[in-house]
N, CA, C and O atoms as CSV, one atom per row, in Angstrom:
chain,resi,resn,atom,element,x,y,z
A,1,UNK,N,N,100.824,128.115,156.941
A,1,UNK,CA,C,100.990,129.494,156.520
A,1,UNK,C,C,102.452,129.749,156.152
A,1,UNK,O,O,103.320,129.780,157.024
A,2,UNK,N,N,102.737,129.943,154.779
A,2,UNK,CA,C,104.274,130.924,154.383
A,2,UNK,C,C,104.368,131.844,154.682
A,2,UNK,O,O,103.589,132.768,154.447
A,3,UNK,N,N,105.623,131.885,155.464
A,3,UNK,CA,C,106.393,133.090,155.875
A,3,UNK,C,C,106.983,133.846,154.741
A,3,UNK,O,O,107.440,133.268,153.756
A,4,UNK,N,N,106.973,135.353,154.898
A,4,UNK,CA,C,107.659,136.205,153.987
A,4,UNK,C,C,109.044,136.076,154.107
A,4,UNK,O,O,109.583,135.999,155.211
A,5,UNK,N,N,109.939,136.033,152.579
A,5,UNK,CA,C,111.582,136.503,153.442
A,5,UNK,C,C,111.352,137.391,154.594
A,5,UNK,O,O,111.564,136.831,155.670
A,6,UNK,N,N,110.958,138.684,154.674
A,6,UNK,CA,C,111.046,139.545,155.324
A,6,UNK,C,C,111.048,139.027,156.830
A,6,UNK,O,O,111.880,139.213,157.717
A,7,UNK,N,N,109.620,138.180,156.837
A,7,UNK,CA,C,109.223,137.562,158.352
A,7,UNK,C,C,110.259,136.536,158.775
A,7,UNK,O,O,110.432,136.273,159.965
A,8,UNK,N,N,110.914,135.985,157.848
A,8,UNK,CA,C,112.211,134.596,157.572
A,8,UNK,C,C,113.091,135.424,158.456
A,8,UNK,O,O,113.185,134.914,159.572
A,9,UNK,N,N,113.546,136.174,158.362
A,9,UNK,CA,C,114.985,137.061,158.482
A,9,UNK,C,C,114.624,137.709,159.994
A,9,UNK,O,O,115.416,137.732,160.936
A,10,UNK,N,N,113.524,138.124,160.008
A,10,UNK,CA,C,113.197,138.917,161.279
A,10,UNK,C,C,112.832,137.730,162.468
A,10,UNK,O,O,112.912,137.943,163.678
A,11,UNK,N,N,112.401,136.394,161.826
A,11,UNK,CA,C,112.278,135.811,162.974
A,11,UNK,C,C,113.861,134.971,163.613
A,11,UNK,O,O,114.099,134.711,164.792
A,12,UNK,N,N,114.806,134.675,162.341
A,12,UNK,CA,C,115.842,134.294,162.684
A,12,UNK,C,C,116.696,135.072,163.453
A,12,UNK,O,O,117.727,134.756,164.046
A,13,UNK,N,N,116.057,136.250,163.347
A,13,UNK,CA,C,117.222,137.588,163.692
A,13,UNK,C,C,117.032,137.737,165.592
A,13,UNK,O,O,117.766,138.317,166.392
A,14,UNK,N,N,115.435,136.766,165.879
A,14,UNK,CA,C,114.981,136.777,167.051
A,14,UNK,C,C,115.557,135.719,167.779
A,14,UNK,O,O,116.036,135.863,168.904
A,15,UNK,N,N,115.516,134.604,167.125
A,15,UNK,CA,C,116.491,133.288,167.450
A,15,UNK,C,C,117.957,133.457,167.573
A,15,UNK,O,O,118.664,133.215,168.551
A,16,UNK,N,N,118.255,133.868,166.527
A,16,UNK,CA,C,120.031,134.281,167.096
A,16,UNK,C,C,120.331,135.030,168.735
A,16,UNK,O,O,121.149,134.777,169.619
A,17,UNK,N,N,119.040,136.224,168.577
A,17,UNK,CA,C,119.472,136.795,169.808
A,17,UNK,C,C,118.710,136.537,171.220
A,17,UNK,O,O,118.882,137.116,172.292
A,18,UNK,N,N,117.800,135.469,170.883
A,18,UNK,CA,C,117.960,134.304,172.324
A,18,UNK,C,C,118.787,133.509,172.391
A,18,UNK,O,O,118.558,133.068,173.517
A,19,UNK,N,N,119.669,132.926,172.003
A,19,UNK,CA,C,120.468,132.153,171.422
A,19,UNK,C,C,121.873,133.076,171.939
A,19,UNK,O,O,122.407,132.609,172.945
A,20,UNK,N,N,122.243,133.793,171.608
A,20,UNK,CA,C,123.476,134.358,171.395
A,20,UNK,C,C,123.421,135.608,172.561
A,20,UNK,O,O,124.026,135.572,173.633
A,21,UNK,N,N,122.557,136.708,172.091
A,21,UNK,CA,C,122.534,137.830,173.095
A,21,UNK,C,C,122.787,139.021,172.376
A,21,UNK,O,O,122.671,140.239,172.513
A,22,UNK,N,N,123.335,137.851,171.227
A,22,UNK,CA,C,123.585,139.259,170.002
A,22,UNK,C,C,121.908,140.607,169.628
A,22,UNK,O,O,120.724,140.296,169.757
A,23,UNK,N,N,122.367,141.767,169.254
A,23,UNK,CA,C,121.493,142.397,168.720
A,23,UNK,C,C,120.700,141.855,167.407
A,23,UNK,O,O,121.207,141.355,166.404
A,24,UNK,N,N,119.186,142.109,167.701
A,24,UNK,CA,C,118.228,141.564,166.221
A,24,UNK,C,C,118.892,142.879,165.085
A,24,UNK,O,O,119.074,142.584,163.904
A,25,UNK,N,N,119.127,143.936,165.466
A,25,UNK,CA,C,119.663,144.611,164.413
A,25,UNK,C,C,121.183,144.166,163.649
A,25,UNK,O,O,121.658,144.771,162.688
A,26,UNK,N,N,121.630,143.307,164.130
A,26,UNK,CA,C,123.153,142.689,164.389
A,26,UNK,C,C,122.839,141.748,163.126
A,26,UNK,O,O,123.585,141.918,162.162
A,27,UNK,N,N,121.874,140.819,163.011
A,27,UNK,CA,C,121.843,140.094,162.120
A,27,UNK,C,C,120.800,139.962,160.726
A,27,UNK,O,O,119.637,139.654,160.463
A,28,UNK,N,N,122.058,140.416,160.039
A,28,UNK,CA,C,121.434,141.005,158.375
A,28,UNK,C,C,121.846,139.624,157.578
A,28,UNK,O,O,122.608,138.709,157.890
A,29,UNK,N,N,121.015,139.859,156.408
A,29,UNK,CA,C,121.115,138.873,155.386
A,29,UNK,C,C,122.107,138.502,155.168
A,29,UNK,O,O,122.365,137.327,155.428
A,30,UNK,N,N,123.180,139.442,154.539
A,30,UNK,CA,C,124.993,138.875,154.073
A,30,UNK,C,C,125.614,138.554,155.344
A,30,UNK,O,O,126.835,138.414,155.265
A,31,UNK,N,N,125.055,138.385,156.607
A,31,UNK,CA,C,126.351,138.105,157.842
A,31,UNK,C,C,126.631,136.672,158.094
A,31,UNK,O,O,125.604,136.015,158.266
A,32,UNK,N,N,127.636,136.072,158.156
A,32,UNK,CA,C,128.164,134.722,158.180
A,32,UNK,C,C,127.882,134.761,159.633
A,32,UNK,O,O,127.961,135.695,160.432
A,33,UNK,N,N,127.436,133.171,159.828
A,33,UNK,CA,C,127.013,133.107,161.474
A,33,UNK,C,C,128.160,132.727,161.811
A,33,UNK,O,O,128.367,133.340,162.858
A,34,UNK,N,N,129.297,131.923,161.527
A,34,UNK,CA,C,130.529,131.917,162.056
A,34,UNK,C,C,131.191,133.403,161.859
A,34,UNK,O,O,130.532,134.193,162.534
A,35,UNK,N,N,131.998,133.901,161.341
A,35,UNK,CA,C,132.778,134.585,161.006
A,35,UNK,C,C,132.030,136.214,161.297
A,35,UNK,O,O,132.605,137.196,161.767
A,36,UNK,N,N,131.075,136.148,161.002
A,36,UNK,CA,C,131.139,137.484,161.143
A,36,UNK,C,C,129.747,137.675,162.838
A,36,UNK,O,O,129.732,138.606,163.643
A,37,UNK,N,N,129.096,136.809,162.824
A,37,UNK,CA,C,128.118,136.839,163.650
A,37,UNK,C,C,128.925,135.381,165.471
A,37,UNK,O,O,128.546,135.209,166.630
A,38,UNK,N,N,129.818,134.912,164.796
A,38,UNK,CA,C,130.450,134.078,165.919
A,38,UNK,C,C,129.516,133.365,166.562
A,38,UNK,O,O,129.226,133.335,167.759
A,39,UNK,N,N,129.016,132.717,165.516
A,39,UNK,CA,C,128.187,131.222,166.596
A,39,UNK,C,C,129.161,130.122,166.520
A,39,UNK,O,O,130.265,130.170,165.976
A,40,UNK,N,N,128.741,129.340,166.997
A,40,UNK,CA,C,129.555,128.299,167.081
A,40,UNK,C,C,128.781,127.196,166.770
A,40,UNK,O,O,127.552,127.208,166.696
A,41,UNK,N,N,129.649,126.049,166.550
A,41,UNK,CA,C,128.679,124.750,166.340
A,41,UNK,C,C,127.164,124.273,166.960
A,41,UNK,O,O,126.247,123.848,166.258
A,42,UNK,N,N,127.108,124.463,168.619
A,42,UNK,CA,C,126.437,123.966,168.815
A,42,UNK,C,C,125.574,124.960,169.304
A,42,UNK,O,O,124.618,124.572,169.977
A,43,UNK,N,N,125.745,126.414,169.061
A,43,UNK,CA,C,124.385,127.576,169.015
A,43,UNK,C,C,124.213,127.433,167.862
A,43,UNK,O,O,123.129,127.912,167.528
A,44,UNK,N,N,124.818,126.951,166.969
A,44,UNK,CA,C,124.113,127.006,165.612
A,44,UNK,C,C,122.976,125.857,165.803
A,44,UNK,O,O,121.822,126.281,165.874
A,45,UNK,N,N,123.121,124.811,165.871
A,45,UNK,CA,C,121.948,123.733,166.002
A,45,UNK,C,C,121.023,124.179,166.683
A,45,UNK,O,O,119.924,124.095,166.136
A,46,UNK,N,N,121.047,124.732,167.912
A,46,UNK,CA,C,120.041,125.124,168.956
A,46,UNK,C,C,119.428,126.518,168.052
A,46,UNK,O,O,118.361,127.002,168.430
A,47,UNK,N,N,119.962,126.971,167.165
A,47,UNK,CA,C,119.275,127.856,166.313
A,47,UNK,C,C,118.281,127.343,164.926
A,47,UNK,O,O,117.348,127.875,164.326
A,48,UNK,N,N,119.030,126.005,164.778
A,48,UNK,CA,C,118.224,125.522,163.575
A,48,UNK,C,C,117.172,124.714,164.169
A,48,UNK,O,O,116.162,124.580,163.478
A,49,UNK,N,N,117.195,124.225,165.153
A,49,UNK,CA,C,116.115,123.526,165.834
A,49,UNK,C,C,114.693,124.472,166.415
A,49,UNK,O,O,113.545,124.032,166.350
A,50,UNK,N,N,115.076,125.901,167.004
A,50,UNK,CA,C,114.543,126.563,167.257
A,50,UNK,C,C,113.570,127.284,165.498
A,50,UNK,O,O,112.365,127.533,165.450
A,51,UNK,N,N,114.343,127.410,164.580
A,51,UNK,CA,C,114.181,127.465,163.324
A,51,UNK,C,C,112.743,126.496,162.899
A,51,UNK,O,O,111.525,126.673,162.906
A,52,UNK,N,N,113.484,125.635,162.617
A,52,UNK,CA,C,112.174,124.479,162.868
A,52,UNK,C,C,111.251,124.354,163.074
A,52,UNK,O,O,110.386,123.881,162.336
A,53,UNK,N,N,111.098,124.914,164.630
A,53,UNK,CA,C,109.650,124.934,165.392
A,53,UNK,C,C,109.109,126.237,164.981
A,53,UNK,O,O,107.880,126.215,164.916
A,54,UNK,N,N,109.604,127.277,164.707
A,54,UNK,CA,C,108.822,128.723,164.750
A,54,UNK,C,C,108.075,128.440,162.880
A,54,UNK,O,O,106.920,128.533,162.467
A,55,UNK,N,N,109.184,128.136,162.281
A,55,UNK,CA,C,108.725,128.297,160.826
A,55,UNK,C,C,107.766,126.954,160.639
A,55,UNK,O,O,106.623,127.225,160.273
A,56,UNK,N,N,108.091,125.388,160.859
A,56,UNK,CA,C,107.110,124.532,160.393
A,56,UNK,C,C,107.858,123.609,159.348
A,56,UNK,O,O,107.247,122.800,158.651
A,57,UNK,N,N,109.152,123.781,159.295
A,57,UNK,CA,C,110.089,123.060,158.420
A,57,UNK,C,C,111.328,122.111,159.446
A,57,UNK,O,O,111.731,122.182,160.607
A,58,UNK,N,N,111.657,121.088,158.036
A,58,UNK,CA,C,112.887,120.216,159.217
A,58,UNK,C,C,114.330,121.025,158.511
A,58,UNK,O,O,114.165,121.758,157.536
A,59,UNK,N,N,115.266,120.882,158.906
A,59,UNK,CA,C,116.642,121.599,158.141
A,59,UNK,C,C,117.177,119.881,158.109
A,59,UNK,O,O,116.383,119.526,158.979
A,60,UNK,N,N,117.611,119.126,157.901
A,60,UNK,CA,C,118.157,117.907,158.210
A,60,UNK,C,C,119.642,118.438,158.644
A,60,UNK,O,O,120.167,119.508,158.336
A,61,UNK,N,N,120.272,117.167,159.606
A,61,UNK,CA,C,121.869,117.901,159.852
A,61,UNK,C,C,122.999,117.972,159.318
A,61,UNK,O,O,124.005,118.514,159.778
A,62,UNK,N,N,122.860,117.387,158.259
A,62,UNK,CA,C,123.566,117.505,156.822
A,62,UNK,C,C,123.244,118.541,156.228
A,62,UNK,O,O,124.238,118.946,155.625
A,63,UNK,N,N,122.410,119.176,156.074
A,63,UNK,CA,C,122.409,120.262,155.220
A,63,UNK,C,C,122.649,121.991,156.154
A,63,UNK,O,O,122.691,123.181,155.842
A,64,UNK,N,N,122.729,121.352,157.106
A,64,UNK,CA,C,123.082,123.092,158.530
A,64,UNK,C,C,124.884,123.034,157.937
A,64,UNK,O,O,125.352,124.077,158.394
A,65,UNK,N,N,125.576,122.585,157.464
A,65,UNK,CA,C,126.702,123.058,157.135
A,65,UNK,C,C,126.607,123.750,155.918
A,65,UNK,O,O,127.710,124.117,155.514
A,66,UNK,N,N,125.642,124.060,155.183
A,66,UNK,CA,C,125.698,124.333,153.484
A,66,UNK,C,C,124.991,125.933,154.213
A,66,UNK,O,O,124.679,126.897,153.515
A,67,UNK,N,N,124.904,125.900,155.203
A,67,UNK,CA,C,123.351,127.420,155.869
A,67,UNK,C,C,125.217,128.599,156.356
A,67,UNK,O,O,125.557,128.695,157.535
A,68,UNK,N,N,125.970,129.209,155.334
A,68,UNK,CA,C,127.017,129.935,156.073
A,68,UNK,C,C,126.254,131.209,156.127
A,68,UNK,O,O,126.701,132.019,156.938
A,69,UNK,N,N,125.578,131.445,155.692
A,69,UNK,CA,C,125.249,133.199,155.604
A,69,UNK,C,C,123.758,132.972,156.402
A,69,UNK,O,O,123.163,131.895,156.390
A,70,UNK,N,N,123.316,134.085,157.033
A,70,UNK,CA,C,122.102,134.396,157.225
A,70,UNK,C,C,120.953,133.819,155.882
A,70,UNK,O,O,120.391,132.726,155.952
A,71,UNK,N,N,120.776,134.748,154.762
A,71,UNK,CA,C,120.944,134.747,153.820
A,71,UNK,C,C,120.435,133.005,153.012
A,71,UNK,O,O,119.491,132.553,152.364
A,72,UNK,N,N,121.471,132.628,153.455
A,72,UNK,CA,C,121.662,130.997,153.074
A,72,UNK,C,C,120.300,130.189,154.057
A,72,UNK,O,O,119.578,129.306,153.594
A,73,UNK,N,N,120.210,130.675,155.292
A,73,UNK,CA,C,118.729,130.023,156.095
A,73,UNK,C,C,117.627,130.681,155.497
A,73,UNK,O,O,116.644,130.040,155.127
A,74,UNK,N,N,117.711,131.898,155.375
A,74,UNK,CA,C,116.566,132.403,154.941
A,74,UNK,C,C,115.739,131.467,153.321
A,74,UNK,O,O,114.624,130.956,153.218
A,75,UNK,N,N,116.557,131.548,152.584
A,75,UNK,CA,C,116.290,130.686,151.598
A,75,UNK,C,C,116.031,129.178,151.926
A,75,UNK,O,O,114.893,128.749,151.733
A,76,UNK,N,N,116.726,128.576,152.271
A,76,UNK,CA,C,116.706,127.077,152.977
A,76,UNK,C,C,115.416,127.002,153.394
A,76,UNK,O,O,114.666,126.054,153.164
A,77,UNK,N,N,115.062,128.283,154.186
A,77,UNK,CA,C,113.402,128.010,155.167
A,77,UNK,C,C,112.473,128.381,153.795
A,77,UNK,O,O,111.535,127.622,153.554
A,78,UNK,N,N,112.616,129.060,153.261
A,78,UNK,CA,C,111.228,129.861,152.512
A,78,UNK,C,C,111.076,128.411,151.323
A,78,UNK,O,O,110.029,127.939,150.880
A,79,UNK,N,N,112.346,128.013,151.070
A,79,UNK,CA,C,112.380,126.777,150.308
A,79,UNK,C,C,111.428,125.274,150.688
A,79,UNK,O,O,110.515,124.617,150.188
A,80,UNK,N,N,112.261,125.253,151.828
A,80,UNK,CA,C,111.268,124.343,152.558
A,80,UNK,C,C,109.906,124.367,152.670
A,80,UNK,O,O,109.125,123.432,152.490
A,81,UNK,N,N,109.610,125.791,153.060
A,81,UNK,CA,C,108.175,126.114,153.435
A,81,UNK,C,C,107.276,126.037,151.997
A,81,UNK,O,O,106.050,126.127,152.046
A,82,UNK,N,N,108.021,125.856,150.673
A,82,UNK,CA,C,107.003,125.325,149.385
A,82,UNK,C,C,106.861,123.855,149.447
A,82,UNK,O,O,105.945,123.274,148.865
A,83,UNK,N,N,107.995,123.091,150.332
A,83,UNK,CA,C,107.896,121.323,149.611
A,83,UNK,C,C,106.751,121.204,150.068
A,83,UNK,O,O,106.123,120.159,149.896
């Protein structure tokens, strides 16, 4: 089953804030998970892994450095979720 952007964004927005503690309202499409959202390296992985399992896609770990924006996963997943 494909996920909507909409459902993309709202479920990442759920992962960040098990993950972090941050607010699901906290994380919008344009927010950089470093810089403006302050994850760090290795909540970021534990976010793309968690990513993974909810949506049904792999991120490989070469390509989690190209993911800076919210925004940037959301696409990455909905992308994936056509191969």
């Amino acid at each position: 089953m494909a996920f909507t952007e909409a459902e993309v964004l709202a479920g990442l927005a759920e992962i960040v804030n098990e993950e972090t503690g941050l607010a699901v309202e906290a994380v919008e499409a344009n927010k950089s998970f470093t810089d403006d959202l302050d994850i760090d390296s290795i909540s970021m992985m534990t976010i793309v892994v968690n990513a993974e399992k909810k949506f049904g896609v792999k991120i490989p770990d070469d390509d989690v450095k190209d993911l800076v924006t919210v925004q940037d996963a959301v696409d990455y997943i909905n992308k994936a979720q056509e191969a």
